[in-house]
ChimeraX commands (.cxc) that place a marker at each C-alpha (Angstrom):
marker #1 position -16.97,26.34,14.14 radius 0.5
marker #1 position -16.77,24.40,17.00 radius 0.5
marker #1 position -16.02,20.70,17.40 radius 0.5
marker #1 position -19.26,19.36,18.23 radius 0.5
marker #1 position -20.99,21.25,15.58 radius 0.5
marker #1 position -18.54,19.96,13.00 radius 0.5
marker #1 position -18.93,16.36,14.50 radius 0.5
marker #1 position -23.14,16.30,14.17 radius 0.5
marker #1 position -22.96,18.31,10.76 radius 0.5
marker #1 position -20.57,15.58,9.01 radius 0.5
marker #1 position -20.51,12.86,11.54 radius 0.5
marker #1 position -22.81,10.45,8.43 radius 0.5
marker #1 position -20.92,12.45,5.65 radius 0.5
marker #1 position -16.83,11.41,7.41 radius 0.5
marker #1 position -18.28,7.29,7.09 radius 0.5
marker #1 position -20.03,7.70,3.81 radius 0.5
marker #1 position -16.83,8.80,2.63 radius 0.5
marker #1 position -14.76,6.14,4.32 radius 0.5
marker #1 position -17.72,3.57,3.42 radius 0.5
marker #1 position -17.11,4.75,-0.18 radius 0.5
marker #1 position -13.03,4.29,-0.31 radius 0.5
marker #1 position -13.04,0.92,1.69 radius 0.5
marker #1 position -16.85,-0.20,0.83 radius 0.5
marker #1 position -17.01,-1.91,4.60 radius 0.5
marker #1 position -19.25,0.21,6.75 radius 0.5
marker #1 position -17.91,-0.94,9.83 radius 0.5
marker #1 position -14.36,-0.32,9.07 radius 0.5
marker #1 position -15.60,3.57,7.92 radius 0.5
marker #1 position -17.37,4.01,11.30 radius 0.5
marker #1 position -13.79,3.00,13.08 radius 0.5
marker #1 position -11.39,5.31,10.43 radius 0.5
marker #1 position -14.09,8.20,11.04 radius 0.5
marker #1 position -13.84,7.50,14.72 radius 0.5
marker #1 position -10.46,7.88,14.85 radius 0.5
marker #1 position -9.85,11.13,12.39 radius 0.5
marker #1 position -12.42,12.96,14.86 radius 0.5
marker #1 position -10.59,11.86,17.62 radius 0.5
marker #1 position -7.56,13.25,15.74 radius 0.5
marker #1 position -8.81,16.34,14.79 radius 0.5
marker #1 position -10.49,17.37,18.35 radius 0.5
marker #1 position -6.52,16.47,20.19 radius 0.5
marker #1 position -5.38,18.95,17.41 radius 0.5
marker #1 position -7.80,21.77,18.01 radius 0.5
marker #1 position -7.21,21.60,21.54 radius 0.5
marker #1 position -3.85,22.81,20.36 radius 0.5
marker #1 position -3.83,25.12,17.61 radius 0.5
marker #1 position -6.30,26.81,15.75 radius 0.5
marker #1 position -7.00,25.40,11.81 radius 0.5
marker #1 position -8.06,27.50,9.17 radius 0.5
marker #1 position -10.38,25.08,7.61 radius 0.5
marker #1 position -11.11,21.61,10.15 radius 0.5
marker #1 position -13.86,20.26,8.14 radius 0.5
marker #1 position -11.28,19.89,5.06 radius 0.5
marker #1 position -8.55,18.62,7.41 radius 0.5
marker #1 position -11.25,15.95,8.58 radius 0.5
marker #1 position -11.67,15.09,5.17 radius 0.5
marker #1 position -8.08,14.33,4.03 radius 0.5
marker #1 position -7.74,13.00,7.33 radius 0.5
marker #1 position -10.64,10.10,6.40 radius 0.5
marker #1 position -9.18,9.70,2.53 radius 0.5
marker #1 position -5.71,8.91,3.94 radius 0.5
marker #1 position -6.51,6.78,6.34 radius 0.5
marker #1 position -9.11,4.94,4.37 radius 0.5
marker #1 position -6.07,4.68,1.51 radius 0.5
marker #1 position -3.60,3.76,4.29 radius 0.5
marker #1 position -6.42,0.35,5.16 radius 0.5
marker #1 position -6.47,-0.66,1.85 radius 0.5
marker #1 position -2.57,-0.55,1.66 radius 0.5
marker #1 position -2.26,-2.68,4.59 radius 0.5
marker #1 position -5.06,-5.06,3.29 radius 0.5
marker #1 position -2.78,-5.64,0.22 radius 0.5
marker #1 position -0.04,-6.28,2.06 radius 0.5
marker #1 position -1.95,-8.90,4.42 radius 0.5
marker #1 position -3.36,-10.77,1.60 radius 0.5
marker #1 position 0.22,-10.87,-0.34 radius 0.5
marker #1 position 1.69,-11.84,3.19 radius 0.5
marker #1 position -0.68,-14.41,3.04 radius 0.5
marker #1 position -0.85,-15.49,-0.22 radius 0.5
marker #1 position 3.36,-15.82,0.23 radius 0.5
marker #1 position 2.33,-17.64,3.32 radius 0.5
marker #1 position 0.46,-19.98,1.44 radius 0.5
marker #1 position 3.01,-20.73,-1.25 radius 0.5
marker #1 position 5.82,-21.43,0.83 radius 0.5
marker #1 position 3.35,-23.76,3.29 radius 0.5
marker #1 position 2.27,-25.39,-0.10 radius 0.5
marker #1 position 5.98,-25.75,-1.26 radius 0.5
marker #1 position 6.90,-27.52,1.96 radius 0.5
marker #1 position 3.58,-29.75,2.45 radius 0.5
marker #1 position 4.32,-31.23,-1.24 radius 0.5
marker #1 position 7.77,-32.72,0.48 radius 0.5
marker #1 position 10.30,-30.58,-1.44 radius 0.5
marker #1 position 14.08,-31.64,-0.89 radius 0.5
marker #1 position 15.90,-29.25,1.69 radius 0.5
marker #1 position 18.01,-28.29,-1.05 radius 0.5
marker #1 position 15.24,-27.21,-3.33 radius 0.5
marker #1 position 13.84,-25.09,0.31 radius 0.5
marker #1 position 17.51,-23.88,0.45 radius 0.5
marker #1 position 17.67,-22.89,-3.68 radius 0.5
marker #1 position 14.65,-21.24,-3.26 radius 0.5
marker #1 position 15.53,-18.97,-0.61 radius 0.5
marker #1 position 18.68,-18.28,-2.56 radius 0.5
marker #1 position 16.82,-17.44,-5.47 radius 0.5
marker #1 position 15.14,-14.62,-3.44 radius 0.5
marker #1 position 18.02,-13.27,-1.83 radius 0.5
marker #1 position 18.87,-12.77,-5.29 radius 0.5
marker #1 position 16.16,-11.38,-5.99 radius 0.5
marker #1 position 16.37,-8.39,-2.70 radius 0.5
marker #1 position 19.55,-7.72,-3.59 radius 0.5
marker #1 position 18.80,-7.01,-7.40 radius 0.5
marker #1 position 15.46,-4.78,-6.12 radius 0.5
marker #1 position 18.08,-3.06,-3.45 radius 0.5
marker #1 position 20.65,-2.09,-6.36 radius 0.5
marker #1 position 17.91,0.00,-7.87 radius 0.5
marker #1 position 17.63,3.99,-7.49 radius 0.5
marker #1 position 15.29,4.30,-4.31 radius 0.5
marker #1 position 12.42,6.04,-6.25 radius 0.5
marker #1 position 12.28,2.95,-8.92 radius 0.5
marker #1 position 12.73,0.44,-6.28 radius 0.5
marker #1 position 9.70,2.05,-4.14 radius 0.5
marker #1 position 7.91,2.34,-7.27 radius 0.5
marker #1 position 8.71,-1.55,-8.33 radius 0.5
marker #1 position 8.10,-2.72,-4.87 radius 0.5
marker #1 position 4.82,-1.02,-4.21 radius 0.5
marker #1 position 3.34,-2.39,-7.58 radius 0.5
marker #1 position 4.51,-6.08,-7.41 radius 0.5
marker #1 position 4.96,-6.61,-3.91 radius 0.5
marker #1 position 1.89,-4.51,-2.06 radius 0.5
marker #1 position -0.50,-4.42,-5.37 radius 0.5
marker #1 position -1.03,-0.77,-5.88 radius 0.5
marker #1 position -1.80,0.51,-9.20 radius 0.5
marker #1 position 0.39,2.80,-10.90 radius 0.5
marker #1 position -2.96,5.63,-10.05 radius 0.5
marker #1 position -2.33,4.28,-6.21 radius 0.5
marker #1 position 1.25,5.03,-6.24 radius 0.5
marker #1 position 1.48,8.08,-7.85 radius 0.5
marker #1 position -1.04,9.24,-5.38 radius 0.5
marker #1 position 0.67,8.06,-2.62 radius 0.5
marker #1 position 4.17,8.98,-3.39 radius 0.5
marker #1 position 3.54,11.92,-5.29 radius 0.5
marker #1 position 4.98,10.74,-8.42 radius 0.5
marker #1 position 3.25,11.65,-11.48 radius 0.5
marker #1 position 1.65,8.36,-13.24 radius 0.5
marker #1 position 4.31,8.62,-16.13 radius 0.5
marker #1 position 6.62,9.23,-13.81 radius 0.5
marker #1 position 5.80,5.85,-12.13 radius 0.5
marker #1 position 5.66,4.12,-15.33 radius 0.5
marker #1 position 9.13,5.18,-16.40 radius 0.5
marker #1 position 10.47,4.12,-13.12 radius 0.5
marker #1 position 8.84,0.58,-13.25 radius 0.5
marker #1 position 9.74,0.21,-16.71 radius 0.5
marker #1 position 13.21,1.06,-15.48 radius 0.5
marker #1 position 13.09,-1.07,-12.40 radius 0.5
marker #1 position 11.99,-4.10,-14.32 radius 0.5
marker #1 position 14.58,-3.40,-17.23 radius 0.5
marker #1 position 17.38,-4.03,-14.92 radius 0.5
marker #1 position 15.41,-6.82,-12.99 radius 0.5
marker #1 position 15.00,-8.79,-15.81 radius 0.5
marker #1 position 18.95,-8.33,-17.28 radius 0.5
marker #1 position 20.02,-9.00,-14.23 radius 0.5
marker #1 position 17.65,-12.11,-13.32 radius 0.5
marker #1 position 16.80,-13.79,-16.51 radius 0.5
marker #1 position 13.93,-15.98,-15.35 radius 0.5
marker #1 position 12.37,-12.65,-14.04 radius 0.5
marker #1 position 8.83,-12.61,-15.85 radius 0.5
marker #1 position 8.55,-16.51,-15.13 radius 0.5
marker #1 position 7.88,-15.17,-11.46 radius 0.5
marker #1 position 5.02,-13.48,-12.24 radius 0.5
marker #1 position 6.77,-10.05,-11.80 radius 0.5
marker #1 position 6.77,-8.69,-14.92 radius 0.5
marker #1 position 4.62,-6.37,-16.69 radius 0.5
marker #1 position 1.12,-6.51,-15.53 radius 0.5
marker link #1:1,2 radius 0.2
marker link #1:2,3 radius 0.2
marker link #1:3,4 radius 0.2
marker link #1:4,5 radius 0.2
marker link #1:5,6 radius 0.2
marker link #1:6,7 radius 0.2
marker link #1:7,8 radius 0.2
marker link #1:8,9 radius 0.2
marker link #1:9,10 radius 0.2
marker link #1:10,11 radius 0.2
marker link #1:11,12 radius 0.2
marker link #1:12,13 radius 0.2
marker link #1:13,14 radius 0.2
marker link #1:14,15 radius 0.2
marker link #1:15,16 radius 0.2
marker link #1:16,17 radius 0.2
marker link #1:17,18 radius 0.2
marker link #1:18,19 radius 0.2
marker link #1:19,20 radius 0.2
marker link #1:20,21 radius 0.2
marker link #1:21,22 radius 0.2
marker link #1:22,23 radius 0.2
marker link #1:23,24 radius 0.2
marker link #1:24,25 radius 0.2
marker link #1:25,26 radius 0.2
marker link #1:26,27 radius 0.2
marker link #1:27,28 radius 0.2
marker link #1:28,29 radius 0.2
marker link #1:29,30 radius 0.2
marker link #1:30,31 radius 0.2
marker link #1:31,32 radius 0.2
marker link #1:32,33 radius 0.2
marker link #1:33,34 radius 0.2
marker link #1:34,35 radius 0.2
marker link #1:35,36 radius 0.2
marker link #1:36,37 radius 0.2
marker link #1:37,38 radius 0.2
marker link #1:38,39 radius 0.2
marker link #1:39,40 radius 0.2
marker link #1:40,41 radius 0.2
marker link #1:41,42 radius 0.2
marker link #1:42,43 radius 0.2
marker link #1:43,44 radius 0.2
marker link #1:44,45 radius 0.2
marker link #1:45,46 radius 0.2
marker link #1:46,47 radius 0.2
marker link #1:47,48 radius 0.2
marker link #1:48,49 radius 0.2
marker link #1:49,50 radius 0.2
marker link #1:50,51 radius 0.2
marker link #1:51,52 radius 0.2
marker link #1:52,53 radius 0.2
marker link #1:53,54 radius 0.2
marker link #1:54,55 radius 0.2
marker link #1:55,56 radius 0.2
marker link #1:56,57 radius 0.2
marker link #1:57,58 radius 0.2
marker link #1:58,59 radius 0.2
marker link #1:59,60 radius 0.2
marker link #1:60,61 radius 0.2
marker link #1:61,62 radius 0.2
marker link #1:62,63 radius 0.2
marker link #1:63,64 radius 0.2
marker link #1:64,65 radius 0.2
marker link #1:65,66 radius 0.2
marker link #1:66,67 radius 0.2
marker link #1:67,68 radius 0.2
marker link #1:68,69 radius 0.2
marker link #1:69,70 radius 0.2
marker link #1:70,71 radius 0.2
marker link #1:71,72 radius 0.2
marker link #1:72,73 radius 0.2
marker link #1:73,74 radius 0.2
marker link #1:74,75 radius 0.2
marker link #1:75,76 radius 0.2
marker link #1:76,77 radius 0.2
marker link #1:77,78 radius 0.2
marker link #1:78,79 radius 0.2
marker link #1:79,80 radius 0.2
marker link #1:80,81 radius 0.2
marker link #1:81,82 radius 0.2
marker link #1:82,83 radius 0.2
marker link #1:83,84 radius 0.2
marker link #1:84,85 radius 0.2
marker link #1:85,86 radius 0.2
marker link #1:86,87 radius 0.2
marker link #1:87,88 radius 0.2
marker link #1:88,89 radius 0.2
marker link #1:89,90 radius 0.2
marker link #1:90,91 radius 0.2
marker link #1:91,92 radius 0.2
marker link #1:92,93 radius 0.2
marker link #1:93,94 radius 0.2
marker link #1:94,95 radius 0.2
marker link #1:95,96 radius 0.2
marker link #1:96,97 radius 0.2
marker link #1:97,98 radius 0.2
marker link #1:98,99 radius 0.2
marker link #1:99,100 radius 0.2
marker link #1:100,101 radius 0.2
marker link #1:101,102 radius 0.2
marker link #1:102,103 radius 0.2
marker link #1:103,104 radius 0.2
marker link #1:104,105 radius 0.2
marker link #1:105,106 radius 0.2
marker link #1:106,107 radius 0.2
marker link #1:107,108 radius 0.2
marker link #1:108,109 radius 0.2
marker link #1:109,110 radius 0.2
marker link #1:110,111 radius 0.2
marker link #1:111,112 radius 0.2
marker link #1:112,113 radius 0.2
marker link #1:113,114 radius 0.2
marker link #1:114,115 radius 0.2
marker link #1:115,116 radius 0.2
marker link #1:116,117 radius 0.2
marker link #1:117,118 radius 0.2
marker link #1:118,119 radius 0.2
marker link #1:119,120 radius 0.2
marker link #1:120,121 radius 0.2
marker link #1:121,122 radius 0.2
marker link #1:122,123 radius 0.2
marker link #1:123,124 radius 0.2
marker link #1:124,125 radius 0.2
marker link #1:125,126 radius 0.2
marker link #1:126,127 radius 0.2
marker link #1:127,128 radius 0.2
marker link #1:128,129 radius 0.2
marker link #1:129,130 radius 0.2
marker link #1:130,131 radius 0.2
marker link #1:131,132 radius 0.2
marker link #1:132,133 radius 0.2
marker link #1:133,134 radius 0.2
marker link #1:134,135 radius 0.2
marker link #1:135,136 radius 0.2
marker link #1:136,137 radius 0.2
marker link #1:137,138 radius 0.2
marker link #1:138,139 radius 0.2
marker link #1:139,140 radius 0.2
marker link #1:140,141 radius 0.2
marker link #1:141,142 radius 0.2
marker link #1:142,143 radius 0.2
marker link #1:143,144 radius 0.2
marker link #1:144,145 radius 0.2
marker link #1:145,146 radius 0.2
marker link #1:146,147 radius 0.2
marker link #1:147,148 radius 0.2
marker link #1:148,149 radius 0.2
marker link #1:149,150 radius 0.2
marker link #1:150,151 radius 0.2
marker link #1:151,152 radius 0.2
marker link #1:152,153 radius 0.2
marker link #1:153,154 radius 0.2
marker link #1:154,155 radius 0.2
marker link #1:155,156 radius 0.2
marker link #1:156,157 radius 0.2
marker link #1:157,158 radius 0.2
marker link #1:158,159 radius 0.2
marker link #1:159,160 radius 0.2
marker link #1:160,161 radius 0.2
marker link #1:161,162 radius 0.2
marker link #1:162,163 radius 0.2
marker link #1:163,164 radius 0.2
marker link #1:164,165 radius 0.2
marker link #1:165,166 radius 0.2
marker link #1:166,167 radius 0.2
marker link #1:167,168 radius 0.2
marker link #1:168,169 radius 0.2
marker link #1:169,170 radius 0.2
marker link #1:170,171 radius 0.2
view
């Protein structure tokens, strides 16, 4: 099938998916945009056994890829927000300084973990993503993720007593 056929056959049906995953239709017309744009520079160099499903898993990943980086912008900015908050209510420089002490602490705790639990630990607390979002995008079977959060907050909390008080505990 050629390109332009595939574009006006699922042109509508590329955003409705988008639309779907990210539920901004805008957004869907841009991600749809760009995977046809995608997939026409790769059939200009090899052939693909089946573009219309490449399309597709083209538009699901990058629809799952906005979401992940809308999580991360809103933690940014909820951070963003505490630590503004924290200095506006006149905290002492050496509260400021124990507090950024306190999360050094708390890197280097997250960095002694196995890489897959501290992925694992760090997508759910730090980026949001559901245990169904992270086994999806890491591959990880969802018990598989649970075992390694339930690891990576095991050692977490032994290691950092005051752990849960951060609101990084189990959800």
């Amino acid at each position: 099938m050629c390109f332009e056929n595939l574009y006006r056959e699922q042109h509508k049906k590329a955003i409705n998916l988008a639309s779907y995953i990210v539920n901004d239709y805008s957004v869907a017309e841009e991600i749809s945009q760009e995977c046809f744009f995608t997939l026409y520079q790769t059939l200009k160099t090899r052939q693909l056994e089946n573009p219309g499903g490449y399309l597709f898993q083209a538009i699901k990943n990058s629809a799952f890829d906005y979401l992940k980086h809308q999580k991360i912008v809103a933690n940014h900015m909820n951070a963003q927000e505490v630590y503004d908050e924290r200095v506006q209510t006149n905290a002492s420089p050496e509260q400021l300084v124990e507090d950024e002490e306190y999360l050094r602490l708390i890197k280097e705790v997250i960095e002694e973990l196995p890489p897959k639990c501290r992925n694992t630990l760090m997508l759910n607390k730090f980026y949001g993503m559901s245990y169904s979002e992270i086994a999806q995008a890491t591959g990880i079977s969802e018990s598989g993720v649970e075992k390694n959060m339930m690891r990576g907050l095991k050692h977490c909390r032994k290691s950092i007593p005051e752990f849960n008080s951060l609101g990084l505990g189990v959800r």
